[in-house]
SEPASE-456033 format. One record per residue (C-alpha): x, y, z; residue number from 1; residue in three letters. Coordinates in Angstrom, 1 decimal. Layout:
# residues N
[pt [X,Y,Z],NUM,"ALA"]
...
# end
This chain:
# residues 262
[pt [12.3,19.9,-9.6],1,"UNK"]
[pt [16.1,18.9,-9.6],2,"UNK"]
[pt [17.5,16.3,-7.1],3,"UNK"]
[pt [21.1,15.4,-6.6],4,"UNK"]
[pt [22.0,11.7,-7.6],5,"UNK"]
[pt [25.2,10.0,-6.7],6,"UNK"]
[pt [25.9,6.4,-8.0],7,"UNK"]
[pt [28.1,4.3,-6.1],8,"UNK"]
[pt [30.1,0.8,-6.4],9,"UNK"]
[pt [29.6,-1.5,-3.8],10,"UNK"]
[pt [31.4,-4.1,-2.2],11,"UNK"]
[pt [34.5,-2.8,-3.9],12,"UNK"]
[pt [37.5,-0.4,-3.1],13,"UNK"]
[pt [37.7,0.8,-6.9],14,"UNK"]
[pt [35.3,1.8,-9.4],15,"UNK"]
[pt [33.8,-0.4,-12.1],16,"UNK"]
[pt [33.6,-3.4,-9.4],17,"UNK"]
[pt [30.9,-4.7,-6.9],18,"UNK"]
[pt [27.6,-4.0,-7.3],19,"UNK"]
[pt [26.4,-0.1,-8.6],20,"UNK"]
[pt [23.8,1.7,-6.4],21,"UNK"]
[pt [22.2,5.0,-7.3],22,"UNK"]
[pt [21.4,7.0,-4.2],23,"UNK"]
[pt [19.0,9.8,-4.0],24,"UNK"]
[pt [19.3,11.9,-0.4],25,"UNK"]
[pt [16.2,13.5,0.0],26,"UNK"]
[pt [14.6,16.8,2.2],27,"UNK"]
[pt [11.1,15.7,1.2],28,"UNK"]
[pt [8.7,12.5,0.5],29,"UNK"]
[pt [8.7,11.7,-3.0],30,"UNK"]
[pt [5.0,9.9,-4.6],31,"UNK"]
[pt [5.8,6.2,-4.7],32,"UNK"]
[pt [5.2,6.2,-8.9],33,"UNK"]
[pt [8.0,8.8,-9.7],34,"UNK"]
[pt [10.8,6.6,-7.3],35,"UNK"]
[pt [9.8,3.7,-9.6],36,"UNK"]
[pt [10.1,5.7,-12.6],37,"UNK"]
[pt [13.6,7.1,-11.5],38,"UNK"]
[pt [14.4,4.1,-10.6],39,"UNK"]
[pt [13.3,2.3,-14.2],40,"UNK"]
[pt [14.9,5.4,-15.5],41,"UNK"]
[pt [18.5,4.8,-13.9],42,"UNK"]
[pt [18.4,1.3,-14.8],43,"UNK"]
[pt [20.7,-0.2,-12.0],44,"UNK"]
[pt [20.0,-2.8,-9.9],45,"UNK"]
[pt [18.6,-0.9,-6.9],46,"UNK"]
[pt [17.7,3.0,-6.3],47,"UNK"]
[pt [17.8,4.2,-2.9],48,"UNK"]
[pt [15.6,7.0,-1.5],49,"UNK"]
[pt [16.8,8.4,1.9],50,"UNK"]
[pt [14.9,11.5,3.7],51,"UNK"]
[pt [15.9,12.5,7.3],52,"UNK"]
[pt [13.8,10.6,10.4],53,"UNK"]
[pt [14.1,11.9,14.0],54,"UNK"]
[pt [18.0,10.5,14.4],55,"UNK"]
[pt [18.4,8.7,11.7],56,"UNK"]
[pt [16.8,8.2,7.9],57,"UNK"]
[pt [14.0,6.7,6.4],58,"UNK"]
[pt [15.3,4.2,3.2],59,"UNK"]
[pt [13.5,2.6,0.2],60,"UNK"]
[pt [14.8,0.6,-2.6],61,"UNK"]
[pt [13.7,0.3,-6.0],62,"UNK"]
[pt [14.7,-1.9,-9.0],63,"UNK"]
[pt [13.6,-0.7,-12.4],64,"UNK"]
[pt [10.8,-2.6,-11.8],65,"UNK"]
[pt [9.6,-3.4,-8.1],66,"UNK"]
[pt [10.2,-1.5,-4.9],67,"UNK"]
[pt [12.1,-4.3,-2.6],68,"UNK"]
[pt [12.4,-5.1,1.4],69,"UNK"]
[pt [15.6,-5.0,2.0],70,"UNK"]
[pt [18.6,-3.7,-0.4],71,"UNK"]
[pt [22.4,-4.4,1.5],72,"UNK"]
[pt [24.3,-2.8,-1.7],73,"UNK"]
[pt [22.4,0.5,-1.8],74,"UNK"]
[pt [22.1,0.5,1.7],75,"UNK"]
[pt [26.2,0.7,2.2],76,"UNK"]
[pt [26.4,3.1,-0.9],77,"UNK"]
[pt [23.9,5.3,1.0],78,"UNK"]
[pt [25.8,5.3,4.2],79,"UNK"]
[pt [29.3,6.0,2.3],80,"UNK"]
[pt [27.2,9.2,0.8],81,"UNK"]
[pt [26.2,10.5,3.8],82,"UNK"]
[pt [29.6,10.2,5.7],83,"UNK"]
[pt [31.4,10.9,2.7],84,"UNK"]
[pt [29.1,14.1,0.9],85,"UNK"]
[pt [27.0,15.3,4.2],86,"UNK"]
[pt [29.6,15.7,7.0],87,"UNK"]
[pt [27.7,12.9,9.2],88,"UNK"]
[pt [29.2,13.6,12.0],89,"UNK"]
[pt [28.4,10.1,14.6],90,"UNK"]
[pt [30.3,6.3,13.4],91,"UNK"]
[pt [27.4,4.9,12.8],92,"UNK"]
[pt [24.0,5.8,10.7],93,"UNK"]
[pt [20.8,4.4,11.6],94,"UNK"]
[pt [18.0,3.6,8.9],95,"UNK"]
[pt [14.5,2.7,9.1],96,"UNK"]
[pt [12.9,0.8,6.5],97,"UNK"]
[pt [9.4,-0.1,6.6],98,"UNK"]
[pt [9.7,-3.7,5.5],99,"UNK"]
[pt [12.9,-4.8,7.5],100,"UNK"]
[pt [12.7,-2.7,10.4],101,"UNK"]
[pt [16.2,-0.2,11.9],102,"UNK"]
[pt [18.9,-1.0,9.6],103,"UNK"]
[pt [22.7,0.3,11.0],104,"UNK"]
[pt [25.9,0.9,9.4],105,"UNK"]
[pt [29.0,2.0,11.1],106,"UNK"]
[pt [32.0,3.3,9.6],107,"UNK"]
[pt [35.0,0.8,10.6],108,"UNK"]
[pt [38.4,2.6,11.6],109,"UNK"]
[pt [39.9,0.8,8.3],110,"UNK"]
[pt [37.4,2.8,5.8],111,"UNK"]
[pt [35.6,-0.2,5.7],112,"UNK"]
[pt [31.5,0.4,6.3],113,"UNK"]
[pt [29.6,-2.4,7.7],114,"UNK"]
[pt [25.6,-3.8,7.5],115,"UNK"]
[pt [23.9,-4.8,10.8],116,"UNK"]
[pt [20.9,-6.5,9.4],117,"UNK"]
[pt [18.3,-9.4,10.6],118,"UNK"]
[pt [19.1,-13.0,10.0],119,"UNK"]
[pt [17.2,-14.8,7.6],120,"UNK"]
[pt [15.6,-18.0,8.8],121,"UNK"]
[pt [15.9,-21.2,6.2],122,"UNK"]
[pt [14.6,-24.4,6.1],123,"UNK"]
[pt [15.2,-27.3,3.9],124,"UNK"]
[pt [12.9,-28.3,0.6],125,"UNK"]
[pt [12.6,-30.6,-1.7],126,"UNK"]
[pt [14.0,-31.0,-4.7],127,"UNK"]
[pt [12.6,-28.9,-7.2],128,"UNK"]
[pt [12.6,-30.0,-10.7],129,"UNK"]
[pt [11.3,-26.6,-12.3],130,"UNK"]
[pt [14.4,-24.6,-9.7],131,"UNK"]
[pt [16.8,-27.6,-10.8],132,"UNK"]
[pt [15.9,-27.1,-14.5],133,"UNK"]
[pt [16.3,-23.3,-14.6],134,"UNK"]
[pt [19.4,-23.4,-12.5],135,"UNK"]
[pt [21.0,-26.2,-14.6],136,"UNK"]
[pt [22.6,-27.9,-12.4],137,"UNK"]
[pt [21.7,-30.4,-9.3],138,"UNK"]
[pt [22.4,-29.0,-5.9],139,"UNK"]
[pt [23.3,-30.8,-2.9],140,"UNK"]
[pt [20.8,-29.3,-0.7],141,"UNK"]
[pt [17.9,-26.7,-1.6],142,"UNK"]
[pt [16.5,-24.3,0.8],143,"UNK"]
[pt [14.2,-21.2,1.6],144,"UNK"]
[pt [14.6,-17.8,3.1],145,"UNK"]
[pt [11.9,-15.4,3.4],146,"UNK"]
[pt [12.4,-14.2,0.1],147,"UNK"]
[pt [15.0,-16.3,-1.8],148,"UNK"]
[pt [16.2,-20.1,-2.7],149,"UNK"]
[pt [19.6,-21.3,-1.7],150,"UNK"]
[pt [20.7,-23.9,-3.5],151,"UNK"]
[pt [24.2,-25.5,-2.2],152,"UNK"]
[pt [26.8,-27.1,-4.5],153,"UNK"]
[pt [30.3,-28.6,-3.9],154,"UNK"]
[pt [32.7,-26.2,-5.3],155,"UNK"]
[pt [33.7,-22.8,-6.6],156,"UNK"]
[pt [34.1,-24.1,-9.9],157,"UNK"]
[pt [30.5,-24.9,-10.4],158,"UNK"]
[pt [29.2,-21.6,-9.0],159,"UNK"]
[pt [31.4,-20.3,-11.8],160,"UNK"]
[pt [30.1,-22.8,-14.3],161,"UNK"]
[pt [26.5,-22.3,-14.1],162,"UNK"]
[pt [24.5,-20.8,-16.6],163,"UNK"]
[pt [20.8,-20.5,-16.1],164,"UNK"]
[pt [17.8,-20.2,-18.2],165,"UNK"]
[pt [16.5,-17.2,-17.3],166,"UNK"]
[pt [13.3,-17.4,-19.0],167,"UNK"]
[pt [12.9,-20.5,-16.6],168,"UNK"]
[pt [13.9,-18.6,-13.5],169,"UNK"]
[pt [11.7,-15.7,-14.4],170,"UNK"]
[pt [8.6,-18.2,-13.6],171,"UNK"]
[pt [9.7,-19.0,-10.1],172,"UNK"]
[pt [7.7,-17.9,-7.1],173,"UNK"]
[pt [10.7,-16.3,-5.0],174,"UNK"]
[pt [12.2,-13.1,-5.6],175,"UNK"]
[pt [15.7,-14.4,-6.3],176,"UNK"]
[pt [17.9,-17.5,-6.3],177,"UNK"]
[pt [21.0,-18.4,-4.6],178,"UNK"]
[pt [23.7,-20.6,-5.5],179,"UNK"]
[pt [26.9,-21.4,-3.2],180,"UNK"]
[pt [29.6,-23.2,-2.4],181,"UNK"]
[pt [32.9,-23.2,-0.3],182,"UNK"]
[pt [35.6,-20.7,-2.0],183,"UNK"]
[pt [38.8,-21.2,-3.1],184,"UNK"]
[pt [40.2,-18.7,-1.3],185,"UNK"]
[pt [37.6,-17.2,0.7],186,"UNK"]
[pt [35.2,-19.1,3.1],187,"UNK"]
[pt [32.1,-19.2,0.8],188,"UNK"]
[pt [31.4,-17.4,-3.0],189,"UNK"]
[pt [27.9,-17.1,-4.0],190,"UNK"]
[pt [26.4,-15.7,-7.5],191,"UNK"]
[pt [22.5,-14.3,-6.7],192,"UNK"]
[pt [19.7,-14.0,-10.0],193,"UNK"]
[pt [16.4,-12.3,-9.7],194,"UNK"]
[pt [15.0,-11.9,-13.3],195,"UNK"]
[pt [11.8,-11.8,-11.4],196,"UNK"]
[pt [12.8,-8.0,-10.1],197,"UNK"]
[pt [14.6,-6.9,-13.7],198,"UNK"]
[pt [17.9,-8.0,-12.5],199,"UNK"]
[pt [19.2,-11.5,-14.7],200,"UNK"]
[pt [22.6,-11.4,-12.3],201,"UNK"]
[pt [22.6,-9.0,-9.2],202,"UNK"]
[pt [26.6,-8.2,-9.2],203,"UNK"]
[pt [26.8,-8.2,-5.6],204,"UNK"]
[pt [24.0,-8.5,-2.5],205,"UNK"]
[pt [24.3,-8.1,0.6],206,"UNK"]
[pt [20.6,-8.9,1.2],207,"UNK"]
[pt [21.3,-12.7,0.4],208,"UNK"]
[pt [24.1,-12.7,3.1],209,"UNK"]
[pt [21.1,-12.7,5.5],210,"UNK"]
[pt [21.1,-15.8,4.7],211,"UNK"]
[pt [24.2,-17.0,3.1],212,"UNK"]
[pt [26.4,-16.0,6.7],213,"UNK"]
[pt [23.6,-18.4,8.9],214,"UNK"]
[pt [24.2,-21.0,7.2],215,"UNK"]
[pt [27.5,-21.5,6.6],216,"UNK"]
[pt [28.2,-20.0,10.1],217,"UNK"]
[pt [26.6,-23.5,11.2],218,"UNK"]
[pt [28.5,-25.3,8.8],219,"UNK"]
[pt [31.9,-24.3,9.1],220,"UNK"]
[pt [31.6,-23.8,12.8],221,"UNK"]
[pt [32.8,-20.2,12.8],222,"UNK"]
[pt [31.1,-16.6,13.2],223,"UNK"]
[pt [33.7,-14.5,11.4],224,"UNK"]
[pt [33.8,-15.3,7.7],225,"UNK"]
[pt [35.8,-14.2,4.5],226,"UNK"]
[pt [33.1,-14.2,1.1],227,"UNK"]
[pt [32.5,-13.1,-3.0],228,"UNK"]
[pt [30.1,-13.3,-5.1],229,"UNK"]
[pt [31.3,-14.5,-8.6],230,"UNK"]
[pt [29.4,-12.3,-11.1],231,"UNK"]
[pt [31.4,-10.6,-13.4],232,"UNK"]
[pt [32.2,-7.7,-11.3],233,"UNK"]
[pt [32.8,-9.4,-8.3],234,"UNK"]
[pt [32.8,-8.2,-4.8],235,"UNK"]
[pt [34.2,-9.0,-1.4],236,"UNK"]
[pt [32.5,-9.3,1.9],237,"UNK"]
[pt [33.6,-9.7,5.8],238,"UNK"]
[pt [30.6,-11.6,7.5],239,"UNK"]
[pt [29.7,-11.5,11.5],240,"UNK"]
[pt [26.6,-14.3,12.3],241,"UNK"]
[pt [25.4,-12.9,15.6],242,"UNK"]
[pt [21.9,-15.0,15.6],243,"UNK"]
[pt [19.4,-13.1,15.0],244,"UNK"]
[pt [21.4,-10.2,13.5],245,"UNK"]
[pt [24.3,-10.7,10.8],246,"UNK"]
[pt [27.2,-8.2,10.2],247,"UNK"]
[pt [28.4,-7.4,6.2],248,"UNK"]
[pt [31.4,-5.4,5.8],249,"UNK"]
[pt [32.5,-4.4,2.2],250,"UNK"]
[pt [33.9,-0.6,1.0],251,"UNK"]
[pt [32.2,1.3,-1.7],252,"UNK"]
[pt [33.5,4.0,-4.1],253,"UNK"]
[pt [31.8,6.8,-5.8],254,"UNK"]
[pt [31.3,6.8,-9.3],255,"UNK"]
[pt [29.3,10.1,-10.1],256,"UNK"]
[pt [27.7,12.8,-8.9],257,"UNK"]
[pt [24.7,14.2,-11.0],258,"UNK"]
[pt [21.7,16.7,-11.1],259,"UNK"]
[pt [17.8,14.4,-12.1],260,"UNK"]
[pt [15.9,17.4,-13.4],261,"UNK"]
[pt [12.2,16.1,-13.4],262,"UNK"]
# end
């Protein structure tokens, strides 16, 4: 069996930035084992497996270690495949994930493609003192999404400076931890780790804008918003908070286009 694989930056307008996506459009269901193997095999932070459904596609995610709900990075670079590589012909793909419901992304008149995804709901916790000590650093405020911690600090220049023990984070019950604080030169920056999927540093995710855009939507009083996330690779995001629905707007480039033979 051979199936074509593209691999895809995202949340960048160049190669060897934002976050790298592999992206496998399918014409039949693959066994849930071999797209964790593929996945494990590729060795980036997400797989996505896409297969045609009534007018849109049916999409899964994969780390080399978990399958995940929701994915923002491989969704985009799955979009930018099928309007770039299968003549899509509409604005506007529509995805249906079993875990996080329809899933769109339209293609923007400026190239740019752009996530319409739920809102993630947060409330404040306590402090923490195994999240503070793996983190390394002691937030303002600590919260909790559905999935992730968002810890909230003062400035860009201790997002920069943090250095976790991952060993530490690995033992966390969460799938990921955020950390963020006002940008320099952008609204908000963020840096995301989930050692507890196989991924030490995501580069860039546009699944913890879910919850990122709410909250600092409330706090600087605005809907539109200018973001990146501060990993090495970096990535740049325009945010919408609509409520229950945010919007995350980032461009993607293709990296390569290769044959799995299995």
């Amino acid at each position: 069996m051979k199936l074509t694989l593209y691999q895809v930056d995202a949340f960048t307008a160049e190669v060897f930035g934002g976050n790298p996506a592999a992206v496998c459009i399918l014409d039949h269901t693959l066994e849930e084992g071999l797209m964790q193997r593929i996945a494990q095999e590729n060795n980036l932070a997400e797989t996505a497996f896409v297969i045609p459904h009534g007018d849109g596609y049916h999409i899964r995610w994969f780390t080399p270690e978990v399958e995940v709900a929701l994915c923002g990075h491989a969704t985009l670079a799955s979009a930018f495949v099928l309007f770039n590589y299968f003549k899509y012909n509409t604005n506007t793909v529509r995805f249906i994930s079993n875990q996080s419901g329809e899933l769109r992304v339209t293609k923007e008149q400026d190239g740019w493609l752009t996530l319409d995804f739920p809102s993630d709901h947060i409330s404040q916790v306590k402090e923490d003192t195994a999240l503070i000590e793996a983190i390394g650093l002691i937030p303002n405020r600590i919260y909790k999404g559905a999935t992730d911690y968002l810890l909230i600090y003062n400035s860009q220049l201790e997002i920069e400076k943090i250095s976790p023990n991952f060993h530490l984070l690995h033992q966390l019950d969460c799938r990921g931890i955020i950390v963020s604080a006002p940008g320099d030169s952008v609204d908000f920056v963020s840096r995301f780790f989930a050692p507890q999927c196989g991924i030490p540093e995501d580069p860039v995710t546009g699944s913890a804008h879910t919850t990122l855009i709410p909250y600092w939507a409330r706090q600087l009083g605005k809907a539109s918003m200018t973001a990146m996330q501060l990993s090495k690779r970096k990535g740049t995001l325009k945010c919408t908070y609509l409520g229950e629905r945010v919007k995350i707007s980032g461009q993607a480039a293709l990296y390569l286009k290769g044959e799995i033979e299995i």
